[in-house]
N, C-alpha and C positions, 0 to 999 in steps of 0.2 A: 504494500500500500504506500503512496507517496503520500508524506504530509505540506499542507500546503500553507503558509502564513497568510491568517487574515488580514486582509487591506482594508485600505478605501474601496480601490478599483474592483474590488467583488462585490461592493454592496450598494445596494440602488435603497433611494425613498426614505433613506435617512438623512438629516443634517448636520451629524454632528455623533464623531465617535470616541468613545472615553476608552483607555486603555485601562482597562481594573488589576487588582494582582492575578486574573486566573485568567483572562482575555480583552474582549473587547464587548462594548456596551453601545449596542447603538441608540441615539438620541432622535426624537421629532423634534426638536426646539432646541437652538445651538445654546453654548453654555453662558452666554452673555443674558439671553432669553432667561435661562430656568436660574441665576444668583438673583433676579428683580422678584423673585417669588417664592413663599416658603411656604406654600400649602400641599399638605402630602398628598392632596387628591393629584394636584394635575403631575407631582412629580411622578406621582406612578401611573399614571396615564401616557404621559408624554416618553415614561422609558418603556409603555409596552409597542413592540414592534409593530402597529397596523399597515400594511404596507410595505415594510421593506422585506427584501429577499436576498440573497445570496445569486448572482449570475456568472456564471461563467461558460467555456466552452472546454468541451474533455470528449473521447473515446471511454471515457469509464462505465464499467455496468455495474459499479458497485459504491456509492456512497455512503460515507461516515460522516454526522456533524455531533460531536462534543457540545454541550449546551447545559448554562445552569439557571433553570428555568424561575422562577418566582410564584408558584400559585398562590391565589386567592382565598381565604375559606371564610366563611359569615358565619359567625355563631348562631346554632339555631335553623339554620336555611339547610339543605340537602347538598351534601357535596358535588360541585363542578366539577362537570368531566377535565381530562387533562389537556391541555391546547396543543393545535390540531399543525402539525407540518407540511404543505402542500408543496408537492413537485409536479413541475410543467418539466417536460421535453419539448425543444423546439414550438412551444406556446400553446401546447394541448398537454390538458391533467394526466398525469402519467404514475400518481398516487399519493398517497396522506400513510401520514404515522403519526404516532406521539413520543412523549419525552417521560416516563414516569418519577416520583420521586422529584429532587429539585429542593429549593427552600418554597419556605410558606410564609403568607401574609396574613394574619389571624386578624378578622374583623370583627367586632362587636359592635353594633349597631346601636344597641339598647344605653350602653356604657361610654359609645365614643371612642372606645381605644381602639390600637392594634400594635400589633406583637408580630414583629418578624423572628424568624428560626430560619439559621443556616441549614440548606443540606445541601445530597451529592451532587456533582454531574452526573447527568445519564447521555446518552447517545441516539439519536434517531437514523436510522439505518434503510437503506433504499438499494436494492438488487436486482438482477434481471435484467437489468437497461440495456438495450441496441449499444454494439460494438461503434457503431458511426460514427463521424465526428459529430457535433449534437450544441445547440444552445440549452442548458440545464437551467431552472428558477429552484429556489427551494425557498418558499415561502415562509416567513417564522410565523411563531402564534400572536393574534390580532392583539389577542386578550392576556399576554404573558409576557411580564420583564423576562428578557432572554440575552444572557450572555453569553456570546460567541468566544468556546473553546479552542476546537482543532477540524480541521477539516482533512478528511483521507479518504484518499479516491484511487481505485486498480492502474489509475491510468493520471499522465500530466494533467493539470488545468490551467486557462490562460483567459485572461478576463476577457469580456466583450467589448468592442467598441460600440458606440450610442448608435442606437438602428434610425435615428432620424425622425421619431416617433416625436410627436407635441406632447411637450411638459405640462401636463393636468396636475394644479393646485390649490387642491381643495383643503376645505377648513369648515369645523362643524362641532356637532356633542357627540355623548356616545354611539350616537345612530349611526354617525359617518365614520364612528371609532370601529363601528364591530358587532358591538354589543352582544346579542345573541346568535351572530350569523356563525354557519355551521363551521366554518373554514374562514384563512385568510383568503381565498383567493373568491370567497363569497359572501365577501362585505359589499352592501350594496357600491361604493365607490369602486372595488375591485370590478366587479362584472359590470358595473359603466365605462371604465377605462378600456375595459378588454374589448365589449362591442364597439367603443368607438374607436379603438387603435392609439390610443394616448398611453403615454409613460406617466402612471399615479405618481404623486407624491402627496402621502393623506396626512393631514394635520386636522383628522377630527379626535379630538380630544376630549374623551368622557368626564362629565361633569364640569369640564373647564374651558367651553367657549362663553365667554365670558365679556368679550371685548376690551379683552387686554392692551394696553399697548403696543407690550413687548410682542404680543402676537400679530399686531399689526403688520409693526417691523419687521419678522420673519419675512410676512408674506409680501413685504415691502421689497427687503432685500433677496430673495429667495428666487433665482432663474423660472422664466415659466412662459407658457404660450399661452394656456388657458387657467383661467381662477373662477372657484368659487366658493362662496360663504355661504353657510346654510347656520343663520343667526334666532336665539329668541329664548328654545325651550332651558336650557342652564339659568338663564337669568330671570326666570318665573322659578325653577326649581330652586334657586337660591336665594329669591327673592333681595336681588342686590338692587335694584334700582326701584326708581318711578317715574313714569310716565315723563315727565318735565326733565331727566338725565337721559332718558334711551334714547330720545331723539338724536340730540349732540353729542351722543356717545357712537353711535353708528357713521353719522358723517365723519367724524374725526377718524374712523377705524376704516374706512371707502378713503379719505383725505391721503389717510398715511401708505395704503397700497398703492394709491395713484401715483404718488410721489415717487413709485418705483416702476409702475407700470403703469404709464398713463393709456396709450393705446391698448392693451391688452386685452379682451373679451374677458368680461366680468361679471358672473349671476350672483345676484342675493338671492338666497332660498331659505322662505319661511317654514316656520314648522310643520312637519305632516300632522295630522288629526290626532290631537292625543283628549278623549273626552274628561280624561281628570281635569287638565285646566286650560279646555278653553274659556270657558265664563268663570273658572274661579281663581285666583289667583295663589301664589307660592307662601309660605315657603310649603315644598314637598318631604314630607317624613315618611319614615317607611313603617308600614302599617303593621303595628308588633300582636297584632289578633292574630294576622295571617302566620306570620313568623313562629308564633308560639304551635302552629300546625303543621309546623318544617315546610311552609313557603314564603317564596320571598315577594312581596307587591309592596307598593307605595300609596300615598294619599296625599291630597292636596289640603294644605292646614290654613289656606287665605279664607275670607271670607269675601262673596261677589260684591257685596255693598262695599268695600273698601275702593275696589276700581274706579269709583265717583272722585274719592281722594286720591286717585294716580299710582294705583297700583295697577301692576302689569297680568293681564292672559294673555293666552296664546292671538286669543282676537283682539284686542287691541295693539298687540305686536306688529300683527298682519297687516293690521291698517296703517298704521307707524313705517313699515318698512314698504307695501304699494308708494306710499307718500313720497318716501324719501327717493326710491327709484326711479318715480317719476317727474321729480321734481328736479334731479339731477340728470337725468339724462336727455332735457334740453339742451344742455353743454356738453352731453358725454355718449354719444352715439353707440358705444360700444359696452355702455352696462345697461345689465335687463335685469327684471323680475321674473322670479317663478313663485309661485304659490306650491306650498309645500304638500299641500291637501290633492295636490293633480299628480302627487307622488304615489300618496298614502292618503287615501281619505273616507266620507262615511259610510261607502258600498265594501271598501278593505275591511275595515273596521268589523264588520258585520261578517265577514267570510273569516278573517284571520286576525281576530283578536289580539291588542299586545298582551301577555303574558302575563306580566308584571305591573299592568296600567302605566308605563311608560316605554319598553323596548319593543320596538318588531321581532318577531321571530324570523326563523333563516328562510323561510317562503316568504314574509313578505318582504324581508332583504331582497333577493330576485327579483320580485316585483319593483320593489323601488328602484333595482339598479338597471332595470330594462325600461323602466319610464323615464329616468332620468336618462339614457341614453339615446330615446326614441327625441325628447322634447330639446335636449342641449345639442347635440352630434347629428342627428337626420338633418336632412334636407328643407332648410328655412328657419334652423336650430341659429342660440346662438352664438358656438361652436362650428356649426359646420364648415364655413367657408377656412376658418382654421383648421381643421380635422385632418388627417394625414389617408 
């Protein structure tokens, strides 16, 4: 088996790679980004891999990746399966594994804490593969801090040069992180990028789209063909703002991408139909009736009478950001609106339940990432005349 040192140049969709004592750690939010911020949510967010992959080109039919994975566990809630490996050949599925073991994140919900516990590397292993010469992906898990150990392979590997695909970057909550979709490679932003021929770089960030600055910046600084933000549901679940701040928090966060990409094709994308709070508003706690039954769902704790005093739903989000989109893009020909609900909305709803009263599940991930592909990417999209 040859071992091969991990790089940069094998790794796509991340921004930013830390050298730790046992490998490498790759980052969604370069390290300038995540010292402005000390909240552990989005630190463990932004170090779970959504998006990136390992690429190279080999004759091997037999892969080794070394990996020290992070799981998640919620006191009280049913254990999550282990996060899922997906490998492309030449840009067709060519199979999934997992990592078992790993260190753990012990969550307490009820309490507020969490409790990390180191454990082993394990190794996810992929065999069989065509002697050919071959383009490999091995997708990490959407939903798992994953540090890159060793990689060993029967045969040489040598990185890829850039296939010339349009840079798609996106930015969003956990919907665009992952959330419950069954695989990396079926996060509804993954299977948008694929139908439309775009190189993902996902920067949806559970629980912490937020309208950062520092995330502005990112997406300010951060190469790209096409953008877009899918803004709203984090900031009703966190109930950080009101009505009289969302506004001039959104232009400021559009202001600071422009500043990096002024011409660049740019969607705001409101939130899909989530019926906890469109008329009620945040903050959201997680509902410890259902918990104490070993599941896990949420509840929206605003009350609708406060929206009169400027508190934020998902519907006056919606109207906030039509507004805003349209009011700017008399000057800005190149940024549109999508309505989140023409993703995900009240006929979904009705067929495929969120789960949790918050996540889609990995069918309507699909669905969301084949309508987002149909309405940004097709033909009168607007994406398409960018599209590769």
């Amino acid at each position: 088996m040859h071992t091969t040192p991990l790089t940069a140049d094998l790794v796509r969709g991340a921004l930013d790679l830390e050298r730790t004592a046992i490998g490498l750690l790759p980052h969604r939010l370069p390290a300038r980004a995540r010292a402005q911020c000390a909240d552990p949510q989005l630190a463990m967010a932004e170090s779970q891999p959504s998006g990136v992959r390992l690429v190279f080109r080999t004759r091997a039919t037999t892969i080794e990746l070394d990996t020290l994975p992070t799981k998640r566990v919620f006191v009280g809630a049913p254990p999550r399966p282990d996060g899922v490996y997906d490998l492309l050949v030449d840009g067709r599925p060519a199979g999934s594994a997992r990592v078992a073991g790993g260190s753990t994140l012990t969550i307490d919900m009820a309490a507020g804490t969490a409790e990390h516990r180191p454990g082993p590397v394990g190794t996810v292993r992929f065999t069989g593969l065509p002697g050919a010469t071959k383009v490999v992906e091995v997708w990490l898990p959407h939903n798992e801090t994953t540090e890159l150990v060793a990689l060993r392979t029967d045969a040489p590997v040598e990185p890829v040069p850039a296939r010339g695909a349009k840079v798609w970057l996106h930015h969003g909550s956990s919907i665009s992180h992952g959330s419950d979709a069954a695989s990396p490679t079926t996060t509804w932003p993954a299977l948008a990028a694929s139908l439309g021929g775009a190189e993902l770089i996902n920067l949806g960030l559970g629980g912490s789209a937020l309208l950062d600055p520092f995330t502005a910046r990112t997406l300010r600084d951060t190469p790209a063909d096409l953008i877009s933000v899918k803004l709203g549901i984090n900031v009703v679940n966190t109930d950080l703002m009101r009505r009289r701040a969302f506004g001039p928090a959104v232009h400021g966060f559009l202001d600071s991408i422009r500043d990096g990409h002024p011409d660049t094709p740019l969607i705001v994308v409101s939130p899909i139909l989530c019926p906890l709070h469109e008329d009620t508003p945040g903050p959201t706690l997680p509902d410890f009736s259902a918990l104490s039954e070993g599941r896990l769902r949420f509840r929206a704790a605003g009350d609708p009478a406060e929206t009169a005093s400027g508190k934020l739903t998902l519907g006056v989000i919606r109207e906030e950001l039509a507004r805003i989109v349209r009011e700017r893009s008399a000057e800005d020909p190149h940024l549109h609106y999508l309505d989140g609900r023409d993703l995900y909305g009240e006929a979904d709803f009705t067929e495929l339940p969120l789960p949790d009263g918050l996540h889609p599940d990995a069918a309507a991930h699909r669905r969301i990432g084949e309508r987002f592909a149909a309405l940004a990417f097709a033909p009168g999209g607007p994406f398409a005349h960018s599209a590769v």
